[in-house]
C-alpha positions as CSV (number, residue, x, y, z in Angstrom):
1,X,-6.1,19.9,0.5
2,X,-7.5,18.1,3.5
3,X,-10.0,15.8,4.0
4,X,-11.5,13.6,6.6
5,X,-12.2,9.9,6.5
6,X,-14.7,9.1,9.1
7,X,-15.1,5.4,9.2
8,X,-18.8,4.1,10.2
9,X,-19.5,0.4,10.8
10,X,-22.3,-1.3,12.6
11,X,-22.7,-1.1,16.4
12,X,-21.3,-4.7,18.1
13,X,-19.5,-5.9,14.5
14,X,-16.5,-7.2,16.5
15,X,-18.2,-8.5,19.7
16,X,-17.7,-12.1,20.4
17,X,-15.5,-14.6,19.9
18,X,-15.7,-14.1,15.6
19,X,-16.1,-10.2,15.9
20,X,-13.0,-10.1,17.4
21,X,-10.9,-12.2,15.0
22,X,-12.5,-10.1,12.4
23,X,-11.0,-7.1,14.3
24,X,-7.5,-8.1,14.2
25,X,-8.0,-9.4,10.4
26,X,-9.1,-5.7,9.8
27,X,-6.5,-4.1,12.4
28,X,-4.1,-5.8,9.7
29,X,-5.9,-4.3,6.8
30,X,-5.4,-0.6,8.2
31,X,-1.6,-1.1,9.0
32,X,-1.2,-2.2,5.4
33,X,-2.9,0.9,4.4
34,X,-0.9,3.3,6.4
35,X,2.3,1.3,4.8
36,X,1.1,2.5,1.5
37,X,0.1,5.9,2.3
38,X,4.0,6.4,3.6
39,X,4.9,4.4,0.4
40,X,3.2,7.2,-1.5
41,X,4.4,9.9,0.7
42,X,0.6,10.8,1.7
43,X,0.6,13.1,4.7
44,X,-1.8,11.7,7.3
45,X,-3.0,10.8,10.8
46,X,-5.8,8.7,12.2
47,X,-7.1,6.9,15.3
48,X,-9.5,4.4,16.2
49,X,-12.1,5.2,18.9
50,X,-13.8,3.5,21.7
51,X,-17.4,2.2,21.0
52,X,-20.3,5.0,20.9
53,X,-21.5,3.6,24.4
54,X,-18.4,5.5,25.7
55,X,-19.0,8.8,24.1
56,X,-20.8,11.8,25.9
57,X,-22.3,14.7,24.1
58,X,-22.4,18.0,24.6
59,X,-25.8,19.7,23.0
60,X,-26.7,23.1,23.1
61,X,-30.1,24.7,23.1
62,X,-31.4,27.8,21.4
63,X,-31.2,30.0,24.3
64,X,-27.2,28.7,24.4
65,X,-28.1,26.7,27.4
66,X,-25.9,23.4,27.6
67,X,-26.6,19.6,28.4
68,X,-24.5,16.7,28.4
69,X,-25.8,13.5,27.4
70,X,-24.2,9.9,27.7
71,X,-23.6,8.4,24.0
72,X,-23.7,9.7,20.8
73,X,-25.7,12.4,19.2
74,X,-27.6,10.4,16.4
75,X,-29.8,7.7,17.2
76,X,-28.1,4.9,14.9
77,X,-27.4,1.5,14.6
78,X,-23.5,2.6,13.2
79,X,-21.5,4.5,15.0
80,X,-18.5,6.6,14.5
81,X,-15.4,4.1,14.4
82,X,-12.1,5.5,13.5
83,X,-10.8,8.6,10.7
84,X,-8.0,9.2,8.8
85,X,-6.9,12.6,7.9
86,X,-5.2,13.3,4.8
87,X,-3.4,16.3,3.0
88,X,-3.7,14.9,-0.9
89,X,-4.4,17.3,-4.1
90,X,-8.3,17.0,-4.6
91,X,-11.0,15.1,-3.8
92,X,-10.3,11.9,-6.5
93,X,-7.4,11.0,-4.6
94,X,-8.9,11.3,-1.5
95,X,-12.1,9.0,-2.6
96,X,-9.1,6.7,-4.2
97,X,-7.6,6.2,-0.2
98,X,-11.0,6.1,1.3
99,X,-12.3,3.1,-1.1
100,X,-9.4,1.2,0.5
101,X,-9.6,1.8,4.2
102,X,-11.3,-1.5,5.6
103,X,-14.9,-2.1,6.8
104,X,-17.0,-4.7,8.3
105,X,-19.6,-5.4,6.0
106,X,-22.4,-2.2,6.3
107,X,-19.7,-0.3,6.6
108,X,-19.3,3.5,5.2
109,X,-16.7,6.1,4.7
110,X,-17.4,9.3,4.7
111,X,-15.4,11.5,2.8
112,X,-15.4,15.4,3.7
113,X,-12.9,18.1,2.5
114,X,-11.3,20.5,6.0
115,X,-13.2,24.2,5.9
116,X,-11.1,26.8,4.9
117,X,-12.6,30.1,6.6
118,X,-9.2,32.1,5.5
């Protein structure tokens, strides 16, 4: 089954001079987890992404009309940081892999399985 990992840390955690030696510290942490998920033969993928200041949103109204609007959706002090997609057998294993992906301190993983509409 798959399930997405959607990592959410606080807004500005690696800005400065210490944010961004925490960065790399933590860039280390999430190559050493992908070691191990290919160690375990865990089918994955995953990216980080650019801060939230860079996304644009697309919201539609109730009469279908469309607006785009600089930034994310929800008004939040985390923001959407990275995911990892995985195809394990159930949802232990996947809250197993998620308690080891690395945070700044605040941060969440959100664990949710892939729809199956078949």
């Amino acid at each position: 089954m798959k399930y997405m990992l959607l990592i959410y840390e606080p807004e500005g955690a690696y800005q400065g001079e210490a944010g961004q030696k925490a960065l790399m510290e933590v860039v280390a942490k999430h190559r050493k987890l992908g070691e191990e998920l290919r160690a375990k033969n865990v089918v994955y993928g995953g990216a980080p992404l650019e801060p939230s200041s860079t996304a644009t949103t697309v919201c539609t109204g109730t009469d279908g009309a469309q607006t785009l609007h600089d930034g994310p959706f929800a008004e939040t002090r985390e923001h959407l940081g990275g995911y990892y997609e995985l195809d394990v057998k159930d949802l232990d294993e996947a809250l197993y892999w998620a308690r080891k992906i690395p945070v700044t301190p605040g941060g969440k993983v959100e664990v949710r399985p892939h729809a199956n509409y078949g």
